[in-house]
DOVEX-913642 format. One record per residue: residue number from 1; residue in three letters; x, y, z of N, C-alpha, C in turn. Coordinates in steps of 0.02 Angstrom, whole numbers, plus 50000, padded with zeros to 5 digits. Each point is the difference from the previous one (the first is absolute). Last residue first. Example, Ala and Ser with C-alpha at 12.3 -4.5 7.8 and 13.67 -1.06 7.14 Angstrom:
DOVEX-913642
<pt 2,ser,<50642,49888,50354>,<50042,50059,50003>,<49961,50055,50037>>
<pt 1,ala,<50015,49714,49996>,<49955,50059,50000>,<50045,50060,50000>>
end
This chain:
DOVEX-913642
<pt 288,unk,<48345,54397,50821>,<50010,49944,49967>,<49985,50003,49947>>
<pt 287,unk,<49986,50250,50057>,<49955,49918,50019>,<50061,49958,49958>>
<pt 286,unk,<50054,50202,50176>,<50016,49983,49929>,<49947,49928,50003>>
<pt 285,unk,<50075,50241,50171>,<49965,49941,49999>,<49979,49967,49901>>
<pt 284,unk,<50214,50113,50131>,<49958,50025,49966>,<49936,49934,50016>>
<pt 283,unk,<50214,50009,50081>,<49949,50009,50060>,<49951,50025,49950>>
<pt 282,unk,<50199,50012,49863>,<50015,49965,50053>,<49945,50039,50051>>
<pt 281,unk,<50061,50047,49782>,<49949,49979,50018>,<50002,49960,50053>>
<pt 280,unk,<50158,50203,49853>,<49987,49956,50076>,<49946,49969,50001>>
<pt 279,unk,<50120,50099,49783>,<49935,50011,50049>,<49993,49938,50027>>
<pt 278,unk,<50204,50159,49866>,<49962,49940,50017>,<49944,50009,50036>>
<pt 277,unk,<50226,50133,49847>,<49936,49990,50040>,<49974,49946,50005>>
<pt 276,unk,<50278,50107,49939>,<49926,49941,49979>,<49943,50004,50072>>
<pt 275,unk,<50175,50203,49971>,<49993,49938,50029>,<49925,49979,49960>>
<pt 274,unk,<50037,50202,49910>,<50065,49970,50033>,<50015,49950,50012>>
<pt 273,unk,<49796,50090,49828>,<50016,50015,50074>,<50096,49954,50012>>
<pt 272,unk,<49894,50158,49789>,<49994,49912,50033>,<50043,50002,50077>>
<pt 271,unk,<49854,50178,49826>,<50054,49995,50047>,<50013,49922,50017>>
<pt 270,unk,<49846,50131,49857>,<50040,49956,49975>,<50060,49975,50048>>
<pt 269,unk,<49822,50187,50054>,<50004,49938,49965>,<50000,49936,49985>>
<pt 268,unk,<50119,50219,50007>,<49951,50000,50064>,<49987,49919,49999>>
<pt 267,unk,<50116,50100,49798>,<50051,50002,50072>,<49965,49981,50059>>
<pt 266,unk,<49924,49975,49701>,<49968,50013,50091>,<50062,49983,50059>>
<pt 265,unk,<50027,50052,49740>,<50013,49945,50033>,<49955,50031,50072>>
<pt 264,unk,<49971,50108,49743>,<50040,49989,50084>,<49974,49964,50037>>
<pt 263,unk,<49908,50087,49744>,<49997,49981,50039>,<50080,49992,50061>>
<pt 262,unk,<49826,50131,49809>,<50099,49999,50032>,<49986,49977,50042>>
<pt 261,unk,<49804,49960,49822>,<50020,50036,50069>,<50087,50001,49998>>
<pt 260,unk,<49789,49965,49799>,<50059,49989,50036>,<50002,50038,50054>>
<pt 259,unk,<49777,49892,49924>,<50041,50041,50023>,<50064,50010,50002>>
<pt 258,unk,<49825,49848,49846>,<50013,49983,50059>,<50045,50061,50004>>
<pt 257,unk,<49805,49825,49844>,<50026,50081,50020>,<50046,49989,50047>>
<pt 256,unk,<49864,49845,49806>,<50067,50002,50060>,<50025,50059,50018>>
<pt 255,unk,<49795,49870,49840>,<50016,50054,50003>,<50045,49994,50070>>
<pt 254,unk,<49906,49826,49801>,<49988,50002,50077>,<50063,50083,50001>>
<pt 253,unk,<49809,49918,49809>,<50055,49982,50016>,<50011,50026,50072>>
<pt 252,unk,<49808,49921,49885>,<50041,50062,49927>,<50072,49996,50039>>
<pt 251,unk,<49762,49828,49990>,<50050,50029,50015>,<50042,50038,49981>>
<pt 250,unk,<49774,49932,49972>,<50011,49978,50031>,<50087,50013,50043>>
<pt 249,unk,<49795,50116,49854>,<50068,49995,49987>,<50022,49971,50078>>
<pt 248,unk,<49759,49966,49888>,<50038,50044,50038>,<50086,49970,49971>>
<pt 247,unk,<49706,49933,49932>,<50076,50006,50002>,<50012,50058,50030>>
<pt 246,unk,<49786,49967,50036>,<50023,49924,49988>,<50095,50001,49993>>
<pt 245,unk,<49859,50210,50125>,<50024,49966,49925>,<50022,49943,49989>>
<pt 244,unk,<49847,50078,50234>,<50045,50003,49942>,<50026,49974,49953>>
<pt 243,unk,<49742,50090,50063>,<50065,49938,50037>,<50061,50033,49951>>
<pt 242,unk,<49740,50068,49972>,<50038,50023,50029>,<50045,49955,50029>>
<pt 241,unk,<49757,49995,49882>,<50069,49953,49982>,<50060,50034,50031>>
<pt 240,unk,<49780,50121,50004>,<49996,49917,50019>,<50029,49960,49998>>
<pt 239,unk,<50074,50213,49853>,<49918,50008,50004>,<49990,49925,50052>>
<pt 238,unk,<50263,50040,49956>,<49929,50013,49970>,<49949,50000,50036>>
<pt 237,unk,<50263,50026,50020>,<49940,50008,50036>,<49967,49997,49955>>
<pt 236,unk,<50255,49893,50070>,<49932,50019,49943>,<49942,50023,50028>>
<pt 235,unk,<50256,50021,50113>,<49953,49963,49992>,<49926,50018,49956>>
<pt 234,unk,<50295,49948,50037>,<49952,50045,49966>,<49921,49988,50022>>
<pt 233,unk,<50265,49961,50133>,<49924,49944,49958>,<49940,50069,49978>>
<pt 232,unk,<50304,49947,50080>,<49914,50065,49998>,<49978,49959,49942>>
<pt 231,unk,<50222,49941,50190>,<49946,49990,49936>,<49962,50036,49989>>
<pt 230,unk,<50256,50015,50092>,<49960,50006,50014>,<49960,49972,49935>>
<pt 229,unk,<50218,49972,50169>,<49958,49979,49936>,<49942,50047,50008>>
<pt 228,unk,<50236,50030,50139>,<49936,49996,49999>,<49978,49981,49933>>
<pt 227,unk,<50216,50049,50187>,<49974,49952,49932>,<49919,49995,49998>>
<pt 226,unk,<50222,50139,50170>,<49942,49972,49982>,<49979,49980,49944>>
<pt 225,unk,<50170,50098,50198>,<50028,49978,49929>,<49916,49960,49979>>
<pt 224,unk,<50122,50158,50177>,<49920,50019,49984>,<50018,49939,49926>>
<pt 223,unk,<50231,50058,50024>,<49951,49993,50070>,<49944,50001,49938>>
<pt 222,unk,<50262,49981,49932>,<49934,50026,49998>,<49958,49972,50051>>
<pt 221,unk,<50240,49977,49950>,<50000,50061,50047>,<49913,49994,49957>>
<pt 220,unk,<50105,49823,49918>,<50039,50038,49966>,<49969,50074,50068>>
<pt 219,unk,<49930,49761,50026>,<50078,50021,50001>,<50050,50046,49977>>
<pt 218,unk,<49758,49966,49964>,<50012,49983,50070>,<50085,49997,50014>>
<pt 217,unk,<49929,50014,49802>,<49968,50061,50020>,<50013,50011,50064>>
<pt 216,unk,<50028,49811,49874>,<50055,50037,49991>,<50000,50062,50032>>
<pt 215,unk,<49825,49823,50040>,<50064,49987,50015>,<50064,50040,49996>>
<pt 214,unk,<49793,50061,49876>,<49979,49993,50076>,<50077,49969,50039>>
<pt 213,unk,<49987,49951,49760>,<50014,50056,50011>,<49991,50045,50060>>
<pt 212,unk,<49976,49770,49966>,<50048,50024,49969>,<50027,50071,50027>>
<pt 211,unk,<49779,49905,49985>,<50036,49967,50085>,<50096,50028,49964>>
<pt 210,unk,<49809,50054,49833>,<50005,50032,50081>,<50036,49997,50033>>
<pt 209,unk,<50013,49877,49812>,<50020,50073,49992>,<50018,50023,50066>>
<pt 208,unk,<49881,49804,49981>,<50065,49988,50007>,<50047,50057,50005>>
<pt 207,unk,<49751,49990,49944>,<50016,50021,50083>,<50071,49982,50010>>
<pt 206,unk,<49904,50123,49773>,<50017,49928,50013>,<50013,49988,50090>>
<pt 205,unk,<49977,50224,49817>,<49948,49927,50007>,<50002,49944,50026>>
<pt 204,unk,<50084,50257,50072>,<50030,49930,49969>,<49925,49964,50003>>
<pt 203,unk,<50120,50263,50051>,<49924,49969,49975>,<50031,49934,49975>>
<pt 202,unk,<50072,50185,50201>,<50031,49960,49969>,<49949,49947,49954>>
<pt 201,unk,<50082,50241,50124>,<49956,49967,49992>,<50020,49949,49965>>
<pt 200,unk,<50094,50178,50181>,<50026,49930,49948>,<49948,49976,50010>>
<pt 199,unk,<50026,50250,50117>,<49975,49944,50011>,<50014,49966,49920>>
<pt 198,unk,<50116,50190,50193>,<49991,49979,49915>,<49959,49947,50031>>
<pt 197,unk,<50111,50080,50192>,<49947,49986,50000>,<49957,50010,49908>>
<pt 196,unk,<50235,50088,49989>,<49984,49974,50063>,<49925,50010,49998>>
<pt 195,unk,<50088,50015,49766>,<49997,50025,50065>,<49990,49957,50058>>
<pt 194,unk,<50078,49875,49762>,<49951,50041,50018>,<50022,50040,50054>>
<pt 193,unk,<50146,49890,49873>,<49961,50061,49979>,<49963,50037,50032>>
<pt 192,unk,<50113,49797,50053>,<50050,50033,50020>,<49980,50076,49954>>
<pt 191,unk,<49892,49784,49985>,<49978,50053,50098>,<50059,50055,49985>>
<pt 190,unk,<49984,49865,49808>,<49946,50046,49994>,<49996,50026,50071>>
<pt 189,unk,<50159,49811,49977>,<50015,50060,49955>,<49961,50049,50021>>
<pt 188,unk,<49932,49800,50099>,<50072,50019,50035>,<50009,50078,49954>>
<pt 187,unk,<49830,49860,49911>,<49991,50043,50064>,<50062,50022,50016>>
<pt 186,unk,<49956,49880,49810>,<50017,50064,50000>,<50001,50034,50067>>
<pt 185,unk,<49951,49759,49948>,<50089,50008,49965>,<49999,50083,50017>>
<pt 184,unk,<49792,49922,50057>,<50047,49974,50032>,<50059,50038,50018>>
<pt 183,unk,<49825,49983,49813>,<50012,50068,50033>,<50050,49982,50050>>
<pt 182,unk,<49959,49873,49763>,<50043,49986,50069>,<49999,50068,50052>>
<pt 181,unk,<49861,50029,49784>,<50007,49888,50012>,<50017,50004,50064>>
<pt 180,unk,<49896,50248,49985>,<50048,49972,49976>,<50004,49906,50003>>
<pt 179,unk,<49889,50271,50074>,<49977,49936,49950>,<50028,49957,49956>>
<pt 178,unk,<50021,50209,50237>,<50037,49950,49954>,<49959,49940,49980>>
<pt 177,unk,<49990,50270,50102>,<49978,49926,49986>,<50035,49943,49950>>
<pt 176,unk,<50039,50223,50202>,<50049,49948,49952>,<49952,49935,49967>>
<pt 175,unk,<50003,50274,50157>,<49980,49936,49981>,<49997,49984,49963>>
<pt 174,unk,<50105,50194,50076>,<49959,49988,50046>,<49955,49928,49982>>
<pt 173,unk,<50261,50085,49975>,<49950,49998,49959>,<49944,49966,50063>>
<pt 172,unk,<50226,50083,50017>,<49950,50014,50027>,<49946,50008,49965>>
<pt 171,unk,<50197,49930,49855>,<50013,50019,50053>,<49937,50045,50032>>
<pt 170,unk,<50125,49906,49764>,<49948,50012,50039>,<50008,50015,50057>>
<pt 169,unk,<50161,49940,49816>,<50015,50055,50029>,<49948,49997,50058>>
<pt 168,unk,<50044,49761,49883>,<49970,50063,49997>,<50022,50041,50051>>
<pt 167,unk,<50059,49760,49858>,<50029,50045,50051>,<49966,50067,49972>>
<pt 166,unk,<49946,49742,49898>,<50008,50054,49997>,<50012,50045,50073>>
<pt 165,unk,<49925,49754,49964>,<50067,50021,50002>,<50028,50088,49993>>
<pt 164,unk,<49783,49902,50052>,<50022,49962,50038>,<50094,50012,49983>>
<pt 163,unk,<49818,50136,49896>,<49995,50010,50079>,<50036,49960,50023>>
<pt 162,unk,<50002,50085,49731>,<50003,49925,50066>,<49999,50012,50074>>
<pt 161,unk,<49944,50171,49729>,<50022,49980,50087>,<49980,49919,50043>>
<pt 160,unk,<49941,50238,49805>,<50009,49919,50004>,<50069,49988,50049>>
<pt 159,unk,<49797,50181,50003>,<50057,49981,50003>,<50026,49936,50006>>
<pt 158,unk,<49784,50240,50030>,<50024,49907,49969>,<50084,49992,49987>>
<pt 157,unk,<49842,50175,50148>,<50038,50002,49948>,<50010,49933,50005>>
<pt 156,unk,<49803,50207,50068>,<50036,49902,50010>,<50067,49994,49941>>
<pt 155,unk,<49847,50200,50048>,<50006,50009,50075>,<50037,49885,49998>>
<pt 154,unk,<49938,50167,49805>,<50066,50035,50041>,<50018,49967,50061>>
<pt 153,unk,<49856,49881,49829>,<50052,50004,49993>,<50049,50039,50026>>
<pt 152,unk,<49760,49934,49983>,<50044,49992,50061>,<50054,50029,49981>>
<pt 151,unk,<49786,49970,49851>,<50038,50072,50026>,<50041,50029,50093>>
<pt 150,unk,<49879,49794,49842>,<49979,50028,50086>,<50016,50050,49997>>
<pt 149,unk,<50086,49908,49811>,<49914,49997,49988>,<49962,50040,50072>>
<pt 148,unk,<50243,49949,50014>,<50007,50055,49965>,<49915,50011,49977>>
<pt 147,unk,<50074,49788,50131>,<49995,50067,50036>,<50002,50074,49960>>
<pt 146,unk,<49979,49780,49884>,<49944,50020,50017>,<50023,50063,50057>>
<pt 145,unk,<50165,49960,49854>,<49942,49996,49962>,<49942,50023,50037>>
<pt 144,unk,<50196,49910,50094>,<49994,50056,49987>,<49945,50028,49970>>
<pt 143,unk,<50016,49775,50056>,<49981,50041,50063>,<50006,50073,49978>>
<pt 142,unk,<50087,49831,49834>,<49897,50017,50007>,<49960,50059,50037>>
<pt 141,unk,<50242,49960,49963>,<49981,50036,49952>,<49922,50000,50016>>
<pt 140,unk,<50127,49875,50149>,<50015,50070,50022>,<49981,50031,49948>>
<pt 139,unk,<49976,49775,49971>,<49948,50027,50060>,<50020,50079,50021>>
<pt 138,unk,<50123,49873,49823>,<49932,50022,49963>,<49961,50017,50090>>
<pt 137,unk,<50218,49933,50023>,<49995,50085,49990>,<49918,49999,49949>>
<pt 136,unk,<50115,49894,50238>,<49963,49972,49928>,<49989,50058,49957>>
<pt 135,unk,<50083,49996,50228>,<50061,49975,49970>,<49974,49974,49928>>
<pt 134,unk,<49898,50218,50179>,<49994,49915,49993>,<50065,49989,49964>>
<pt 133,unk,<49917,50217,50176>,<50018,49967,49959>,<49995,49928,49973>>
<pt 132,unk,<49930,50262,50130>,<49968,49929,49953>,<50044,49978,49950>>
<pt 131,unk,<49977,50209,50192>,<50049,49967,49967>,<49980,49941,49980>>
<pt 130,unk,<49854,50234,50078>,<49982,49917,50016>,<50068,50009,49946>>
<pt 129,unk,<49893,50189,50162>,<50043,49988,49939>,<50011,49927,49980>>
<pt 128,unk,<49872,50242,50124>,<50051,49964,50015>,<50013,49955,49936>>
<pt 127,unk,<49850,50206,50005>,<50082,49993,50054>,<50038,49942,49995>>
<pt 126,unk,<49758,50032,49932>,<50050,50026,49960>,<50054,50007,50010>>
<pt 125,unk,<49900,49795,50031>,<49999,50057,49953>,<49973,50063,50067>>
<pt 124,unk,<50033,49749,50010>,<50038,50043,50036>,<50013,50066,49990>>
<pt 123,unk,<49814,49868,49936>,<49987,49972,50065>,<50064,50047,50019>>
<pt 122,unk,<49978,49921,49775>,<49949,50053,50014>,<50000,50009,50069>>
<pt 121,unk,<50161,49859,49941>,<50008,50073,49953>,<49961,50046,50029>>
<pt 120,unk,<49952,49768,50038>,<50062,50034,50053>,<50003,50061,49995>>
<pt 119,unk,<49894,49860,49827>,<49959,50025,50079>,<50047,50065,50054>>
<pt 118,unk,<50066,49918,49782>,<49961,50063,49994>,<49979,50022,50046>>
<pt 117,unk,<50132,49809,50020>,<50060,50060,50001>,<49943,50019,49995>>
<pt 116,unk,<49910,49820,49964>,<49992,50014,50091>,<50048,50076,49990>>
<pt 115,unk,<49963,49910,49785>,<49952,50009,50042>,<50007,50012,50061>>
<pt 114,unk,<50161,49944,49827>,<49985,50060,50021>,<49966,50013,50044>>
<pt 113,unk,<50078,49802,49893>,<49959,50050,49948>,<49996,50051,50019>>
<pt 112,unk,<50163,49869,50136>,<49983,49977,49965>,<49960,50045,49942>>
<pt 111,unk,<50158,50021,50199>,<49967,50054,49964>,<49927,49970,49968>>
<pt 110,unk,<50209,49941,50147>,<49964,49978,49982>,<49948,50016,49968>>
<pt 109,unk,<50110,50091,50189>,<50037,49979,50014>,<49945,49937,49929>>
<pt 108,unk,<50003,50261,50115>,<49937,49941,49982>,<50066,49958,49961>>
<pt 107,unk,<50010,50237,50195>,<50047,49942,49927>,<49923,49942,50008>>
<pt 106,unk,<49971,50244,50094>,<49976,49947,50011>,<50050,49962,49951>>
<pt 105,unk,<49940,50253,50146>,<50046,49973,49956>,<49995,49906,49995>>
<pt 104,unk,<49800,50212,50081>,<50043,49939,50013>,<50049,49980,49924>>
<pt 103,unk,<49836,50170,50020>,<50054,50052,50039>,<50048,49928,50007>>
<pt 102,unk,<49726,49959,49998>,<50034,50054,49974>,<50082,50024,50011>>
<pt 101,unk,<49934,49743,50080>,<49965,50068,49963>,<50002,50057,49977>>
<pt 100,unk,<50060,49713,50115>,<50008,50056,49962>,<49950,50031,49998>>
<pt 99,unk,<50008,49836,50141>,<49991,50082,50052>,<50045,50060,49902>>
<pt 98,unk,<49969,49728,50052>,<50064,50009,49985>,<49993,50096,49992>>
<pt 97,unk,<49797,49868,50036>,<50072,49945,50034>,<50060,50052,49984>>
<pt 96,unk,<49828,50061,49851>,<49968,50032,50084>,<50048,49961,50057>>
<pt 95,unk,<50042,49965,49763>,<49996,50082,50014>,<50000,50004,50066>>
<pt 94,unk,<49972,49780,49930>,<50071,50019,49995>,<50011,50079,50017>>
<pt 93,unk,<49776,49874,49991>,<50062,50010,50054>,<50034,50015,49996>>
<pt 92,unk,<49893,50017,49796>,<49976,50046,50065>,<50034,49987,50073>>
<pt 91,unk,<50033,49875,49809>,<50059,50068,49999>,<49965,50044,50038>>
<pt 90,unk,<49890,49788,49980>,<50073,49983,50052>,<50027,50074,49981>>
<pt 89,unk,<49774,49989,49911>,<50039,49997,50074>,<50037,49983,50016>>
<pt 88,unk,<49998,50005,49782>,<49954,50080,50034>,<50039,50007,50080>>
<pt 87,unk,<50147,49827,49855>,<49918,50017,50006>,<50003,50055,50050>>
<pt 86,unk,<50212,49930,49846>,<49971,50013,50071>,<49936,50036,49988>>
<pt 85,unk,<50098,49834,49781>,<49993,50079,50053>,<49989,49989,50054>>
<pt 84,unk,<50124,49839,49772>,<49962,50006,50097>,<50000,50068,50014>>
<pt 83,unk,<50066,50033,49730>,<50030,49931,50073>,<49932,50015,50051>>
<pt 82,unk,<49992,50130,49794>,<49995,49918,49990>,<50026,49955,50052>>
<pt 81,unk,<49865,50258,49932>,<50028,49973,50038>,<50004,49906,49984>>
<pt 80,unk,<49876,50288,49985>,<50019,49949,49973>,<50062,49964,50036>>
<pt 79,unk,<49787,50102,50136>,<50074,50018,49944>,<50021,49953,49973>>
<pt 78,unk,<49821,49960,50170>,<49992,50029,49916>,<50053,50035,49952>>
<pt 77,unk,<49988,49932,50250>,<49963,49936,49963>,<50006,50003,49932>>
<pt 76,unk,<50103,50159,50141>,<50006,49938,50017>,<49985,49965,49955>>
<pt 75,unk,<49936,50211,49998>,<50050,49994,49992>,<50047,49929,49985>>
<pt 74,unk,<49795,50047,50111>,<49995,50004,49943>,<50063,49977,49946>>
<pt 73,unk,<49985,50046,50240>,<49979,49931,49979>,<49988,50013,49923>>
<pt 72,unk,<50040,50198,50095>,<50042,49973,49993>,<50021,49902,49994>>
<pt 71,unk,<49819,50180,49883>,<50032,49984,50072>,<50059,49976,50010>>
<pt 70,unk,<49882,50145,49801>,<50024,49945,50026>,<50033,49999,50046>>
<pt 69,unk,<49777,50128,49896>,<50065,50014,50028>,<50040,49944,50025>>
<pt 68,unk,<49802,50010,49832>,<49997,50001,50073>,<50077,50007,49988>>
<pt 67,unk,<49792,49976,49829>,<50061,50038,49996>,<50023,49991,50071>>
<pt 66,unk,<49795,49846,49855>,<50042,50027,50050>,<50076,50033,50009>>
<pt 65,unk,<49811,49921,49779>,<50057,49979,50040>,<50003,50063,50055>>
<pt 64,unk,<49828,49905,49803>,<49993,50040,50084>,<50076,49969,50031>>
<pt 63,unk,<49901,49980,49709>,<50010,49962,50078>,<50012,50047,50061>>
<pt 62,unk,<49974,50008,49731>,<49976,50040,50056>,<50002,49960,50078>>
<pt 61,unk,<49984,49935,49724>,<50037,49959,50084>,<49977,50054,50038>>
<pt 60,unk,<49915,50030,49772>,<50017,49927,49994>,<50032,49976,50081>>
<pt 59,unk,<49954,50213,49983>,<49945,49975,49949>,<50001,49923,50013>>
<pt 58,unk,<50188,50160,50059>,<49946,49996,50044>,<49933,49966,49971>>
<pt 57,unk,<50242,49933,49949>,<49949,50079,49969>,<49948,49974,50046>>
<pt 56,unk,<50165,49997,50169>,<49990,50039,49920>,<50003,49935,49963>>
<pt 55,unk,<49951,50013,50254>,<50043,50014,49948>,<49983,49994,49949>>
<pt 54,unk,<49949,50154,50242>,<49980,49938,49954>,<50041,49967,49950>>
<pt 53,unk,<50038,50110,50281>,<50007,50014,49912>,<49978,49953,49961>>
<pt 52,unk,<49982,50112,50274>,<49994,49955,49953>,<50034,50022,49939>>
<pt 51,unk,<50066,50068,50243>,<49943,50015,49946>,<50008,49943,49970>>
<pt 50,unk,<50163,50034,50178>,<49918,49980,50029>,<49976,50013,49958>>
<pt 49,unk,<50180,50160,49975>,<50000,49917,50019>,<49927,49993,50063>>
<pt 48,unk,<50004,50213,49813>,<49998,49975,50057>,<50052,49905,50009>>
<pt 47,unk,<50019,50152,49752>,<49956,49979,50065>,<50012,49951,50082>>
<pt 46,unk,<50170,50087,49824>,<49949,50061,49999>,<49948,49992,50048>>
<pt 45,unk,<50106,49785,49832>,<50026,50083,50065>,<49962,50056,49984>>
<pt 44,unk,<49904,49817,49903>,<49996,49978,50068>,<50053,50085,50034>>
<pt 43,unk,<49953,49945,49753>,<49916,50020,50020>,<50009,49981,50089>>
<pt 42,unk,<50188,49983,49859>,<49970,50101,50004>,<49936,49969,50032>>
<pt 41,unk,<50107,49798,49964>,<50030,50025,50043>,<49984,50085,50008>>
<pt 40,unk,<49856,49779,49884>,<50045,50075,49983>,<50015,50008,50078>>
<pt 39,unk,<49903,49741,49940>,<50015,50071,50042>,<50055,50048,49976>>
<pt 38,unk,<49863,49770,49886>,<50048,50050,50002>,<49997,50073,50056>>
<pt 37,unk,<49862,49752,49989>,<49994,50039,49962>,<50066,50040,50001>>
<pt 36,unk,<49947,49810,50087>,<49941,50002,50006>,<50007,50069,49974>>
<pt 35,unk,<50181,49865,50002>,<49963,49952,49962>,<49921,50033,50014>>
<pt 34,unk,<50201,50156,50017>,<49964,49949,50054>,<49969,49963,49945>>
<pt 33,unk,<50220,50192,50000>,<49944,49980,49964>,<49975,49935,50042>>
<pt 32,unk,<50073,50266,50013>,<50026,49939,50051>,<49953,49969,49948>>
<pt 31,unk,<50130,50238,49942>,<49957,49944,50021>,<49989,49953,50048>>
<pt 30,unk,<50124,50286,49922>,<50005,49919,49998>,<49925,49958,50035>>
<pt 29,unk,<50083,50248,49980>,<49968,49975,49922>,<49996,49935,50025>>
<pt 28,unk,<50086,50088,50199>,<49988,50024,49947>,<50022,49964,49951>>
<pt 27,unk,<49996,49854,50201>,<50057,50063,49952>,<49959,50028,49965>>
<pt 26,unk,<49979,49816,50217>,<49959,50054,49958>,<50053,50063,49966>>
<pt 25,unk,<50020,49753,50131>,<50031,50056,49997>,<49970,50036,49947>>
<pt 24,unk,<49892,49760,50133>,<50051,50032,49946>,<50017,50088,50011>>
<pt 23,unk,<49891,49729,50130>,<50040,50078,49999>,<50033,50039,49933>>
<pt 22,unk,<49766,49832,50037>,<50088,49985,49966>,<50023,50080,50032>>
<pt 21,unk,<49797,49796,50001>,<49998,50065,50037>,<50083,50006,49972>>
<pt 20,unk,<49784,49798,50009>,<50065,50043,49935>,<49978,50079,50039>>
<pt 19,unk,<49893,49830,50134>,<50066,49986,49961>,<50035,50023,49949>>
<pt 18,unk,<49794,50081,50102>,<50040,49977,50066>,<50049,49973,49974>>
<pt 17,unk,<49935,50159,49838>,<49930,49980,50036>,<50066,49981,50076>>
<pt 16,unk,<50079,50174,49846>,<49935,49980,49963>,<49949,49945,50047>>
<pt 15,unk,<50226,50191,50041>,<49963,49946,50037>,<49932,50019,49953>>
<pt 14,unk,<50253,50086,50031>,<49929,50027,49950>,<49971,49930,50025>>
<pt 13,unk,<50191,50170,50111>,<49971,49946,49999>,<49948,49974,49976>>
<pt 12,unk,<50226,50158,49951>,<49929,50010,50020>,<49968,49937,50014>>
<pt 11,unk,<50231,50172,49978>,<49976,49933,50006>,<49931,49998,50013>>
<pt 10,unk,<50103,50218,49868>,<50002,49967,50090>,<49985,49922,49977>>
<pt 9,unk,<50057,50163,49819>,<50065,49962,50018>,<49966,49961,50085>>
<pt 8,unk,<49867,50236,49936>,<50030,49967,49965>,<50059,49943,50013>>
<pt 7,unk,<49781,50065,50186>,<50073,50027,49949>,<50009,49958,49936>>
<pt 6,unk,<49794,50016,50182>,<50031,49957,49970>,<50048,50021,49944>>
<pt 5,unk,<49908,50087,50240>,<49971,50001,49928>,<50058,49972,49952>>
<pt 4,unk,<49982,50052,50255>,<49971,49948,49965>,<49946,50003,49937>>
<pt 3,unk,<50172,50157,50101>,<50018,49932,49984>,<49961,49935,50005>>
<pt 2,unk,<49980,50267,49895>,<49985,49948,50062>,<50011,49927,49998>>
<pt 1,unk,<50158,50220,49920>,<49946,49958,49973>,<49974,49954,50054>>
end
C-alpha cells in the first residue's frame, strides 16, 4: 500500500486553523468530535496525507480540516500529556548532538508522557532500539498509550525503573538521555553502559543542575562536555506588519552533552622534572 496513504489505526494530524490542531488515531467506524463539527474517520483512510476533510452535517458545519502527516514536533506538542516536555528544538539537538539514528541503541532515563521516547523511536527505527524508563507509573501508562497511537512499540520498550538505584545488564550503548531531578547522582552508573566515545545527554531546568552535573562528568572519564540553551522566536507575517510574536517561550531548559573516553594518565607530559628549576636574572636588564 502507498505509504502515503492513510491506513487504518495511523496517527494523523488534523489541523482546523493556527490553534486548534489535535493528533488523533483514525479507527474504523470511529470519530473525532470539534465544537466545529464531527470528523468520520471512513471519510480520511484511504486518502492521501495532505487532503482535506469536511465535518459533518455538512449543512449546519462543513468546516475544512487539514490531513498531514505528523512530524516529529508534532509529536511533541500534541500528544497527550501532564508533566514538562522537551521542545521541538531542544529534542532536535539532542538527535543531531548525540549522532542518534537508524540502527542506534539509546536508554532514556525519565520517560515522562512519552514524547521525546516517540522522537527517539522514530529516528532509531528499524534496527535499533530505545530502553525508557521512569519511577511514576501513571507516566509509564500515558507514555505507553501514546508510543502504541505512533505504532512504536517494536522499536521502544518501557520499564519501571530507577536509574539512580537500579543495576543494569546494558553495555555499549551508543547514547544515554537522562530527564531526571538529580542527573549528577547517575553519571558514574550510566558510563558504565554506554560504549567508548557514547555520548550523555543531560535535560535540566535549572543552571544549578548544570554545574552539578558538568562536575560529575568531568570526573567521571567524559570530554567534549557542553551546555547549551536554546530560543526560537516565531515570526508573524502579515500583509505590512511582519515582526516577531509578541510572545515566545522564553525558556525551556539547558541541555549537557559530553563523550566518554578511557582515559590514561599522560607518561610524556606529566613528567616532573628532578631537580627544582629556576631563572637566573642576573645581568638581565630590569626597570626599577
Amino acid at each position: 500500500m502507498d505509504a502515503n496513504l492513510v491506513k487504518e489505526n495511523d496517527l494523523v494530524f488534523l489541523i482546523l486553523d493556527d490553534r486548534r490542531r489535535w493528533l488523533v488515531q483514525v479507527k474504523p467506524g470511529g470519530n473525532f468530535h470539534t465544537h466545529r463539527g464531527i470528523i468520520e474517520f471512513d471519510d480520511i483512510i484511504g486518502k492521501p496525507f495532505g487532503s482535506v476533510v469536511f465535518s459533518k452535517p455538512y449543512e449546519s458545519q462543513g468546516y475544512k480540516f487539514y490531513i498531514l502527516k505528523p512530524l516529529p514536533s508534532d509529536y511533541v506538542l500534541h500528544m497527550a500529556r501532564k508533566t514538562q516536555i522537551i521542545y521541538p528544538e531542544d529534542a532536535g539537538l539532542i538527535i543531531i548532538y548525540s549522532g542518534i539514528g537508524p540502527g542506534s541503541i539509546v536508554i532514556e532515563a525519565g520517560c515522562g508522557s512519552g514524547s521525546l521516547t516517540c522522537i527517539l523511536g522514530n529516528y532509531v527505527k528499524p534496527s535499533g532500539h530505545v530502553y525508557s524508563f521512569d519511577i511514576r507509573e501513571k507516566s509509564l501508562k500515558r507514555a505507553k498509550k501514546n508510543i502504541i497511537k505512533a505504532n512504536l512499540q517494536d522499536v521502544i520498550t518501557l520499564q519501571y525503573g530507577d536509574i539512580l538505584e537500579d543495576i543494569y545488564e546494558y553495555r555499549d550503548i551508543d547514547a544515554i538521555v537522562l530527564d531526571i531531578a538529580t542527573p549528577w547522582k547517575a553519571v558514574e552508573k550510566v558510563k558504565t553502559y554506554l560504549k567508548l566515545s557514547g555520548i550523555l545527554v543531560s535535560f535540566s531546568p535549572t543552571i544549578e543542575q548544570v554545574k552539578k552535573t558538568t562536575f560529575a562528568m568531568r570526573n567521571n572519564d567524559f570530554v567534549e562536555i557542553n551546555t547549551y540553551e536554546l530560543l526560537k522566536r516565531r515570526i508573524q507575517v502579515k500583509e505590512n506588519a511582519t515582526r516577531p510574536e509578541i510572545r515566545m517561550i522564553g525558556h525551556t531548559g539547558y541541555l549537557t552533552f559530553g563523550r566518554k573516553i578511557k582515559n590514561v594518565k599522560n607518561p610524556y607530559r606529566e613528567i616532573k622534572p628532578k631537580m627544582k628549576e629556576y631563572v637566573n636574572f642576573n645581568g638581565m636588564p630590569l626597570r626599577s
